[in-house]
C-alpha positions as CSV (number, residue, x, y, z in Angstrom):
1,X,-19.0,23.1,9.5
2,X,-17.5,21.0,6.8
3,X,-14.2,23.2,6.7
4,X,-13.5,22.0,10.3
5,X,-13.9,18.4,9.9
6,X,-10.7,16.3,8.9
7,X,-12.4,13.0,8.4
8,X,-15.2,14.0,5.9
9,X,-14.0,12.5,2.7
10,X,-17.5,12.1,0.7
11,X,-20.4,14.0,1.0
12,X,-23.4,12.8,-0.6
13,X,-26.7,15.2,-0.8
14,X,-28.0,13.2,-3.5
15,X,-32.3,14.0,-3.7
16,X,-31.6,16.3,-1.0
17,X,-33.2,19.5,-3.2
18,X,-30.9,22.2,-1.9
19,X,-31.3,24.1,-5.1
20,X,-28.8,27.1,-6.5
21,X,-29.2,28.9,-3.2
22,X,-27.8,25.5,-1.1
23,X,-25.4,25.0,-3.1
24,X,-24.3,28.5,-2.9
25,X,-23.8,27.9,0.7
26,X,-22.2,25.0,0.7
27,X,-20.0,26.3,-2.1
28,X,-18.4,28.9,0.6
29,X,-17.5,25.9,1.8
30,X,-16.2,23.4,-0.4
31,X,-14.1,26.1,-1.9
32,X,-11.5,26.4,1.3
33,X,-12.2,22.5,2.0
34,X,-8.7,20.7,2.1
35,X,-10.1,17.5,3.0
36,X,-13.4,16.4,0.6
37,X,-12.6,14.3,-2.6
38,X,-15.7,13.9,-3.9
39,X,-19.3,15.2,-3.6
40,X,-22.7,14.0,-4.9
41,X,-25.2,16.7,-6.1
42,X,-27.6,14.2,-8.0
43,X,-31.2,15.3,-7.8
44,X,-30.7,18.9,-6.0
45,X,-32.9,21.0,-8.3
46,X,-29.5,22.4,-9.6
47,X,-29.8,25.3,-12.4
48,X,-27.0,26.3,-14.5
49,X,-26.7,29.3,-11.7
50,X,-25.6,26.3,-9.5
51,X,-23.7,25.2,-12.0
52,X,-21.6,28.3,-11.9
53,X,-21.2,28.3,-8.4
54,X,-19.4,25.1,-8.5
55,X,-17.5,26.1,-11.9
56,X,-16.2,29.1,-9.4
57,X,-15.4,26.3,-6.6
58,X,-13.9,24.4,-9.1
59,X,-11.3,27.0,-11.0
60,X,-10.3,28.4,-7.1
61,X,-9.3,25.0,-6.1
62,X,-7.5,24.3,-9.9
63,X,-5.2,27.3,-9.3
64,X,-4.4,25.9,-5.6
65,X,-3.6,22.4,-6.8
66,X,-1.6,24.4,-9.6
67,X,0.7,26.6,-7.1
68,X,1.2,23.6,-4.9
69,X,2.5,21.6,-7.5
70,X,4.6,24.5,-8.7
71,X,5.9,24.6,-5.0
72,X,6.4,20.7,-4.7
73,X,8.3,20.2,-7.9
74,X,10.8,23.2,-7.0
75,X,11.1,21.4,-3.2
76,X,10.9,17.8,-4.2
77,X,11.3,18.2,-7.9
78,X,8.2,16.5,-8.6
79,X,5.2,16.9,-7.5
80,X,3.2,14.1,-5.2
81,X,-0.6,14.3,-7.5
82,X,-2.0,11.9,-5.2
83,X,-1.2,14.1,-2.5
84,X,-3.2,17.4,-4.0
85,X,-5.8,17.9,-1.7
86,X,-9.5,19.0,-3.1
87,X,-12.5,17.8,-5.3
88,X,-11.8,14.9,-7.3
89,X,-15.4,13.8,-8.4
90,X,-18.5,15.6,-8.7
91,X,-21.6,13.8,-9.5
92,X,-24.6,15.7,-10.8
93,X,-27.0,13.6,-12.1
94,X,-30.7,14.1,-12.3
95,X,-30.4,17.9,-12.2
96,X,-32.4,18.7,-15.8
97,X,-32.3,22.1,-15.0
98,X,-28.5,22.7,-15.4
99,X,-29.2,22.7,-19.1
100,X,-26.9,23.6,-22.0
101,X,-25.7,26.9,-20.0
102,X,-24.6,25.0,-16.9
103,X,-23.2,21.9,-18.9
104,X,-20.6,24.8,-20.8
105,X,-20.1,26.7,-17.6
106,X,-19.0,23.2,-16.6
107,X,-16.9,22.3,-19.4
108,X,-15.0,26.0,-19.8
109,X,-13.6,25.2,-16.1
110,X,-13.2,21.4,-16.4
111,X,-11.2,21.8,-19.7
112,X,-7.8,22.5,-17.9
113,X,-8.5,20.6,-14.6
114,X,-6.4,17.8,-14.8
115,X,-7.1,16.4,-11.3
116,X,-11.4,16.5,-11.1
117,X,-13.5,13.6,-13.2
């Protein structure tokens, strides 16, 4: 699966329609995932249930960047951002079903990520 590849950098499902229950799935997997920076959901039939699952992805791999960087700036002194490993860019577009609930389950977890756009 995607936690076992090392070269899978980008991973686009854009119009694939995996819905809320997909993305739950793939979620399991995203969340461990050391190696993806960015992932395209545009056009999944995406609720604001998805969007929670990804706000959950999201907030696990905030508090892991967070204790590495805590780790690397007690090691190193400072801390190597470009180094942080995890999401960087989600892409959602086309998913009218996230709605007001999912766009503020997004923004509650995206206010104190400093590394995701």
């Amino acid at each position: 699966g995607i936690l076992k590849s090392s070269t899978l950098r980008h991973l686009s499902l854009e119009f694939c329609r995996i819905g809320d229950q997909g993305l739950e799935i793939l979620c399991k997997g995203l969340k461990q995932s050391q190696h993806i920076n960015s992932v395209n959901l545009s056009g999944c039939s995406l609720s604001a249930r998805g969007a929670e699952s990804l706000a959950a992805v999201i907030k696990h791999q905030g508090m892991q960047r967070h204790n590495e960087a805590w780790r690397d700036s007690l090691r190193y002194r400072r801390p190597d951002l470009d180094r942080m490993s995890g999401l960087r860019r989600i892409t959602a577009n086309a998913n009218p079903m996230l709605g007001d609930e999912g766009a503020r389950a997004f923004a509650e977890v995206l206010k104190d990520d400093l590394w995701l756009k």
